[in-house]
DSSP file (Angstrom, degrees, kcal/mol; ACC not computed):
  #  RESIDUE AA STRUCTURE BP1 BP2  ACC     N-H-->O    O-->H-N    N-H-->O    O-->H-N    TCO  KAPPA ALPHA  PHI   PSI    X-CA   Y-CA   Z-CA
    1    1 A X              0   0    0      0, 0.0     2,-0.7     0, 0.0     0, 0.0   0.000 360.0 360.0 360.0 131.8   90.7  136.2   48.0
    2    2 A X        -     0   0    0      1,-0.0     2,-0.1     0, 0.0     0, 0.0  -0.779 360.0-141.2 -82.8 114.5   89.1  133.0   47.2
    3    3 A X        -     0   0    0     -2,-0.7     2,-0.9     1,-0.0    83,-0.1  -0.313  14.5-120.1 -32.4 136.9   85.4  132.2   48.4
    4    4 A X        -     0   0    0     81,-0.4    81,-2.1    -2,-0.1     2,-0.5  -0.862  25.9-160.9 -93.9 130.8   84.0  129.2   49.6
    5    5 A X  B     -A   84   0A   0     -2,-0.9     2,-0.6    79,-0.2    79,-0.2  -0.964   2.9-162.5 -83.0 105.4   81.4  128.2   47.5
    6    6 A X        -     0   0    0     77,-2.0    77,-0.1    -2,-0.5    -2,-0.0  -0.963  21.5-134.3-115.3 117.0   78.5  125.4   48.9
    7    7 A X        -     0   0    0     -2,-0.6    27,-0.7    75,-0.2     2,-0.5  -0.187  17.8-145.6 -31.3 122.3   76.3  123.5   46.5
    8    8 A X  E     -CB  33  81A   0     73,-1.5    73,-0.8    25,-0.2    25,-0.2  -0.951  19.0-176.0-106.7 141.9   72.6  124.0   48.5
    9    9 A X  E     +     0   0A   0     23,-2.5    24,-0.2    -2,-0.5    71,-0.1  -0.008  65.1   6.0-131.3  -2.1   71.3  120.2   47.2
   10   10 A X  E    S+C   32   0A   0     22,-0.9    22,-2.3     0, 0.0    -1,-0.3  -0.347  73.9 122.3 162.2 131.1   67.7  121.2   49.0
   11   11 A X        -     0   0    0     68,-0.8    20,-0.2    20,-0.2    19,-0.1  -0.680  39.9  -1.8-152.6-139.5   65.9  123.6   50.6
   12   12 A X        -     0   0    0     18,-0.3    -1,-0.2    -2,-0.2     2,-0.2   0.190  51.4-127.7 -55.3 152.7   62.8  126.3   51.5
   13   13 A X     >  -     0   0    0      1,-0.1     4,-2.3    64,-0.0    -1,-0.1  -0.572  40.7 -90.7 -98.7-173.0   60.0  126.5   49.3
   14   14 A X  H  > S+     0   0    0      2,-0.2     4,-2.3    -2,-0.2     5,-0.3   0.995 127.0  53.9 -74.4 -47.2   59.1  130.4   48.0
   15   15 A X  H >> S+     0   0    0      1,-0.2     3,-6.3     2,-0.2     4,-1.2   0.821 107.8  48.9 -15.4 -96.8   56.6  130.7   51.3
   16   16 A X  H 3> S+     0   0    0      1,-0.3     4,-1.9     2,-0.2    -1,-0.2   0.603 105.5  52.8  -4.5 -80.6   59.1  129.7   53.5
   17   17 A X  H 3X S+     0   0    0     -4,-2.3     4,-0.8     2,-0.2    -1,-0.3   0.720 115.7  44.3 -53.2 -12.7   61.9  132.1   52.3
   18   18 A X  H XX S+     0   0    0     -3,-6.3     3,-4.1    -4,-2.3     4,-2.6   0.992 110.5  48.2 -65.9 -58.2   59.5  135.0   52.7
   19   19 A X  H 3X S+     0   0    0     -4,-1.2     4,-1.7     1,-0.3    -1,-0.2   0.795 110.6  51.3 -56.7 -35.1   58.1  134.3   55.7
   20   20 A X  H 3< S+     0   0    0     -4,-1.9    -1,-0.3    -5,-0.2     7,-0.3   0.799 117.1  45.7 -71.8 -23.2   61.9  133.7   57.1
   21   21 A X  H X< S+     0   0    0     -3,-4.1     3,-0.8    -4,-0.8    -1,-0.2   0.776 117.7  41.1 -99.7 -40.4   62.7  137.5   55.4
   22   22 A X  H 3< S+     0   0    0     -4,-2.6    -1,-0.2     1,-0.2    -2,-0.2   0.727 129.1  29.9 -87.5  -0.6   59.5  139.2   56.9
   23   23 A X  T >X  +     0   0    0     -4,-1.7     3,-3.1    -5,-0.3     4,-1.3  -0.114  68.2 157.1-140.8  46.5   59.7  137.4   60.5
   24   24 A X  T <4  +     0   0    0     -3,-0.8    -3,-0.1     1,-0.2    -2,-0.1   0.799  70.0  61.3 -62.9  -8.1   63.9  137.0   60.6
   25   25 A X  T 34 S+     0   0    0      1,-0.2    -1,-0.2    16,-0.0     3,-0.1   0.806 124.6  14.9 -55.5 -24.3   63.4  136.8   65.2
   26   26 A X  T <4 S+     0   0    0     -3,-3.1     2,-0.5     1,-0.2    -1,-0.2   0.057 119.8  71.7-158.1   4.7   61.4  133.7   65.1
   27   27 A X     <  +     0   0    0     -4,-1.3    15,-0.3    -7,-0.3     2,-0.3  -0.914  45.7 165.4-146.3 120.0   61.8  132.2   61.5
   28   28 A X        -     0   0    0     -2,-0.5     2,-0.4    13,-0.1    13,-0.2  -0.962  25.0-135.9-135.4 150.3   64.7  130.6   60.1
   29   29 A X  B     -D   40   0A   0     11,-1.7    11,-1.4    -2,-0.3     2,-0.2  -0.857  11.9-138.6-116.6 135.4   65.1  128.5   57.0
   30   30 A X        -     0   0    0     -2,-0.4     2,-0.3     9,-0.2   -18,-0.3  -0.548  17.1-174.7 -93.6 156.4   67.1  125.1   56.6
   31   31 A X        -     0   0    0      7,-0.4     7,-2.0    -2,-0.2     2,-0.5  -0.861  19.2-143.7-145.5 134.7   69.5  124.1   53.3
   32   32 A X  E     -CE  10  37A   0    -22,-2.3   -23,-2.5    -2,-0.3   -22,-0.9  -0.992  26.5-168.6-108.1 134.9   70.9  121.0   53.1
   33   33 A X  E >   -CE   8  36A   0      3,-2.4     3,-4.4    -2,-0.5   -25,-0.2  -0.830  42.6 -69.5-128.4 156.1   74.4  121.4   51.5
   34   34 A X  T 3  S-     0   0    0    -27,-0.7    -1,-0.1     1,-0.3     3,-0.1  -0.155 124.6  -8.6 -47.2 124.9   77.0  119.1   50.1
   35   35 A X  T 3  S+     0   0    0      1,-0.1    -1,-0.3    -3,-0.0     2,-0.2   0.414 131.6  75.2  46.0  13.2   78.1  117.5   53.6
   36   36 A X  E <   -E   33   0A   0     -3,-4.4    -3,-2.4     2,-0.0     2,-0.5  -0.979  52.6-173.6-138.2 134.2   76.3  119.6   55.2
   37   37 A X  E     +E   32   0A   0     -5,-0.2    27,-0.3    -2,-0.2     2,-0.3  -0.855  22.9 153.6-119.0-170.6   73.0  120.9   56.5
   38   38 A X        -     0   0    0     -7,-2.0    -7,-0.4    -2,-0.5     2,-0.4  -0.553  36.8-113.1 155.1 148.6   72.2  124.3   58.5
   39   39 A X        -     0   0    0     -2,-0.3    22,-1.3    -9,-0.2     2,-0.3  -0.755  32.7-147.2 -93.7 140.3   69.4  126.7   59.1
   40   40 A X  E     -DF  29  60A   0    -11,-1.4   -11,-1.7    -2,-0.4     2,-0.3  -0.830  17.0-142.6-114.0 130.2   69.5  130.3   57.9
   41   41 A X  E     - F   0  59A   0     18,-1.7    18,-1.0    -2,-0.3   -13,-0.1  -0.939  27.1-145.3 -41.2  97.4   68.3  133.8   58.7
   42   42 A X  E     + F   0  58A   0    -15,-0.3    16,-0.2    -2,-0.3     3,-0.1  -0.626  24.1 173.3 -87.6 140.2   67.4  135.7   55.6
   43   43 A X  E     +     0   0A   0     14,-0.8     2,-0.3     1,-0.2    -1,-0.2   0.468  69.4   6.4 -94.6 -27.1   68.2  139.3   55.7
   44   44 A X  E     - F   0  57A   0     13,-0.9    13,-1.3     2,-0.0     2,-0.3  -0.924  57.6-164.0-144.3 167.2   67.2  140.0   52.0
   45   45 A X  E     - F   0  56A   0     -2,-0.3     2,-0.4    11,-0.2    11,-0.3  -0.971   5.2-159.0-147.7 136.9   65.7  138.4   49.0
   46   46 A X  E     - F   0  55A   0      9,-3.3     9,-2.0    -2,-0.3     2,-0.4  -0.795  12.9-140.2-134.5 106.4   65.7  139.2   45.7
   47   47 A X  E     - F   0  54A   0     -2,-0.4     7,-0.2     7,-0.2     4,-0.1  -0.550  10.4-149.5 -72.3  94.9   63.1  138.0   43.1
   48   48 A X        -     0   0    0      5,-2.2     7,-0.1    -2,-0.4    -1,-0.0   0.518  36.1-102.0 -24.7-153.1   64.5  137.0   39.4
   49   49 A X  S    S+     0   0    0      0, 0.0     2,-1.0     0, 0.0    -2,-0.0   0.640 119.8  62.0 -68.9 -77.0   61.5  137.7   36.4
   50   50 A X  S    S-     0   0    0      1,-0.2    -2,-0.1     2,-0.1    -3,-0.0   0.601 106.8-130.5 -52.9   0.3   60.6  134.2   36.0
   51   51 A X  S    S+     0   0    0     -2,-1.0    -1,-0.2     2,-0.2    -3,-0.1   0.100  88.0  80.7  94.2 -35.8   59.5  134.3   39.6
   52   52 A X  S    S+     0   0    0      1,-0.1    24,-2.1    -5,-0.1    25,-0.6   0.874  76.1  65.2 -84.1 -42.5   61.5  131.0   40.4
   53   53 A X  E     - G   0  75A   0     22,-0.3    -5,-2.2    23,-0.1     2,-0.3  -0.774  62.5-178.8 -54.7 100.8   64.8  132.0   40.8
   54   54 A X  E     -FG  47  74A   0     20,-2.6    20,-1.7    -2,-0.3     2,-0.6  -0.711  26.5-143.1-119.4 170.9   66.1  134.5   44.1
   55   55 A X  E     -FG  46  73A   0     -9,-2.0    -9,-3.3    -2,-0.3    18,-0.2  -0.990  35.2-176.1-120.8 128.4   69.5  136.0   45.1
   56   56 A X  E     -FG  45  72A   0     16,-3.0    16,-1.0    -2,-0.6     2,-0.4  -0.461  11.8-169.0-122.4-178.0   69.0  135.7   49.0
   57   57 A X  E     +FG  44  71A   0    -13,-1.3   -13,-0.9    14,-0.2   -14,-0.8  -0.934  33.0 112.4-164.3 154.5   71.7  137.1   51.5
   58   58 A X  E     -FG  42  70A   0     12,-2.1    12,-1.2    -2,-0.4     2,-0.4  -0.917  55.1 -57.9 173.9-134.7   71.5  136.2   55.1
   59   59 A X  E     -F   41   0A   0    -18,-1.0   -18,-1.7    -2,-0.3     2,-0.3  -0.936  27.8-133.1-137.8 124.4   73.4  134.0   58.3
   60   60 A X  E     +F   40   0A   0     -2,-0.4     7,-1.0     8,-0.3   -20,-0.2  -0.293  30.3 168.5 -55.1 126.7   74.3  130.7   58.9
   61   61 A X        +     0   0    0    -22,-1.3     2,-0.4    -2,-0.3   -21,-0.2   0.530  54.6  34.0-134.6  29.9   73.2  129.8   62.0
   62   62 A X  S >  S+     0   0    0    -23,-0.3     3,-1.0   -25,-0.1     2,-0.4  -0.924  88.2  44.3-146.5 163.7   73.6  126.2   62.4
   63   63 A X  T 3  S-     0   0    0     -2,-0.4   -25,-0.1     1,-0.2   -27,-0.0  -0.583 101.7 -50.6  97.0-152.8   76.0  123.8   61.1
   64   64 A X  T 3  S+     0   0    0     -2,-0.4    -1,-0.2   -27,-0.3   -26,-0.1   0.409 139.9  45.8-111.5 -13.2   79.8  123.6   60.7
   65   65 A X  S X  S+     0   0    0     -3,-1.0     3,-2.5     3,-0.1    -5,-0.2   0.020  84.1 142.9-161.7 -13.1   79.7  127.0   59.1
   66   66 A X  T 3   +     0   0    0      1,-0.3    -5,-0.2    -5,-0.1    -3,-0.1  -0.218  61.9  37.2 -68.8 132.4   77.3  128.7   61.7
   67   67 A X  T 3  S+     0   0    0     -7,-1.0     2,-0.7     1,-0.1    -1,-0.3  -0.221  94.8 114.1 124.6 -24.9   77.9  132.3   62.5
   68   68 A X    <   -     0   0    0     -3,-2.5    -8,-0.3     1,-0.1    -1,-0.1  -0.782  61.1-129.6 -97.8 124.6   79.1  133.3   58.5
   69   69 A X        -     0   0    0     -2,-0.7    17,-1.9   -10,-0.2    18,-0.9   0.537  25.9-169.1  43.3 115.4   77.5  135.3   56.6
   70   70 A X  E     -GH  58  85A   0    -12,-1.2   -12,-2.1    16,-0.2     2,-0.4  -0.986  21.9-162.3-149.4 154.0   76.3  134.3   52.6
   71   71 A X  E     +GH  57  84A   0     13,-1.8    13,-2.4    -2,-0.4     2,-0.3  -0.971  39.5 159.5-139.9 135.4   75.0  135.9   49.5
   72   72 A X  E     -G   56   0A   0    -16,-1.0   -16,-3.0    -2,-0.4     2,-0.3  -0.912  37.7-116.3-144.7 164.7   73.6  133.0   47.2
   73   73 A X  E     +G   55   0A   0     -2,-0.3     9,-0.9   -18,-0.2     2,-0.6  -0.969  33.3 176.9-129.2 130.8   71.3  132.0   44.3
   74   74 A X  E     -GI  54  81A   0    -20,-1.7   -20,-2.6    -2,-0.3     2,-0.3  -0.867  23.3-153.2-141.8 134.1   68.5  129.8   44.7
   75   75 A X  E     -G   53   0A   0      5,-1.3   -22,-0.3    -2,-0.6     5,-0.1  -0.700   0.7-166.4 -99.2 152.8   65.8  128.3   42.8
   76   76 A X  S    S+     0   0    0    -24,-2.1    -1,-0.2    -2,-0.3   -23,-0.1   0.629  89.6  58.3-112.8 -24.0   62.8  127.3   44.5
   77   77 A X  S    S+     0   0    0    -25,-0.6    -1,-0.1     1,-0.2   -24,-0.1   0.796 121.9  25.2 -78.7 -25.8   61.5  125.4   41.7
   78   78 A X  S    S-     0   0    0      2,-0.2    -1,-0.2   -26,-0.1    -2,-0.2   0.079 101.2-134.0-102.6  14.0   64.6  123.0   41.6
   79   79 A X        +     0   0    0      1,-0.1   -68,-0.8   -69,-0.1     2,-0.3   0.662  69.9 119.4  38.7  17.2   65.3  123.7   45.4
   80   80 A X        +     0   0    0    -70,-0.2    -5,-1.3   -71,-0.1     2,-0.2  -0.916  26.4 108.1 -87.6 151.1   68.6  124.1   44.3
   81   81 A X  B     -BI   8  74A   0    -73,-0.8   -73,-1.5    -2,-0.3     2,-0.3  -0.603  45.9 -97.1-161.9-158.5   71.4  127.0   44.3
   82   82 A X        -     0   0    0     -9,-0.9     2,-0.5   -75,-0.3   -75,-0.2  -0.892  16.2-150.2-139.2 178.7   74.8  128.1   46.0
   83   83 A X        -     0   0    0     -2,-0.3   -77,-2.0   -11,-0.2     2,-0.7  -0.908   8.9-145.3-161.9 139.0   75.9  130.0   48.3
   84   84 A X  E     -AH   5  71A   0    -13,-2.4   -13,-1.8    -2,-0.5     2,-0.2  -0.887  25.3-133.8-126.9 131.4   79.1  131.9   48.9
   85   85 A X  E    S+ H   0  70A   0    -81,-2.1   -81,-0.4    -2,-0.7   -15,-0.2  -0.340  86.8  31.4 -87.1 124.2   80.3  132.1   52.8
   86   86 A X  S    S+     0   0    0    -17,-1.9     2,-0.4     1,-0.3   -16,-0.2   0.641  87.2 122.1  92.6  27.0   81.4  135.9   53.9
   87   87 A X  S    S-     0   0    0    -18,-0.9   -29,-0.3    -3,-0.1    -1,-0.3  -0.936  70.7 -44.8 -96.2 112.2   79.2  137.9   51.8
   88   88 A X              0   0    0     -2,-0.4   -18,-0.2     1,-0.1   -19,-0.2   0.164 360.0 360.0  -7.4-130.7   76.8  140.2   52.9
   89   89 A X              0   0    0    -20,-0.2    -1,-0.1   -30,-0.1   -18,-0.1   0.453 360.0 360.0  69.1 360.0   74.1  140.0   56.0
């Protein structure tokens, strides 16, 4: 089965995704993606070595795309990543 892949073209700074991971009721973080934007739920995060880089997992909840699911990688230092739709959460 093929994945959809979407390009994230801007998003959270490192705060931000924590805060969105440690407070997921009341804090959600927004991505703008190729033709797209939409705000996320983080269920997880996962920090690279260099610090800059994270593998995030979480729910769309906005958008054209709202209600699936993602596991992505995303760098906070170039605010850019991916994300692939039906992947954990």
């Amino acid at each position: 089965m093929t994945r959809k892949i979407l390009k994230i073209v801007d998003g959270p700074d490192k705060p931000a995704l924590r805060s969105a991971l440690a407070y997921p009721e009341r804090e959600q973080v927004h991505f703008i993606l190729e033709g797209d934007a939409t705000d996320a739920s983080i269920a997880r995060i996962e920090e690279m070595a260099e610090g800059f880089t994270f593998e995030i997992n979480g729910l769309l909840t906005t958008g054209v795309h709202k209600g699936e699911t993602f596991l992505g990688i995303y760098s906070v230092e170039t605010r850019s990543g991916s994300i692939a739709l039906g992947i954990g959460a």
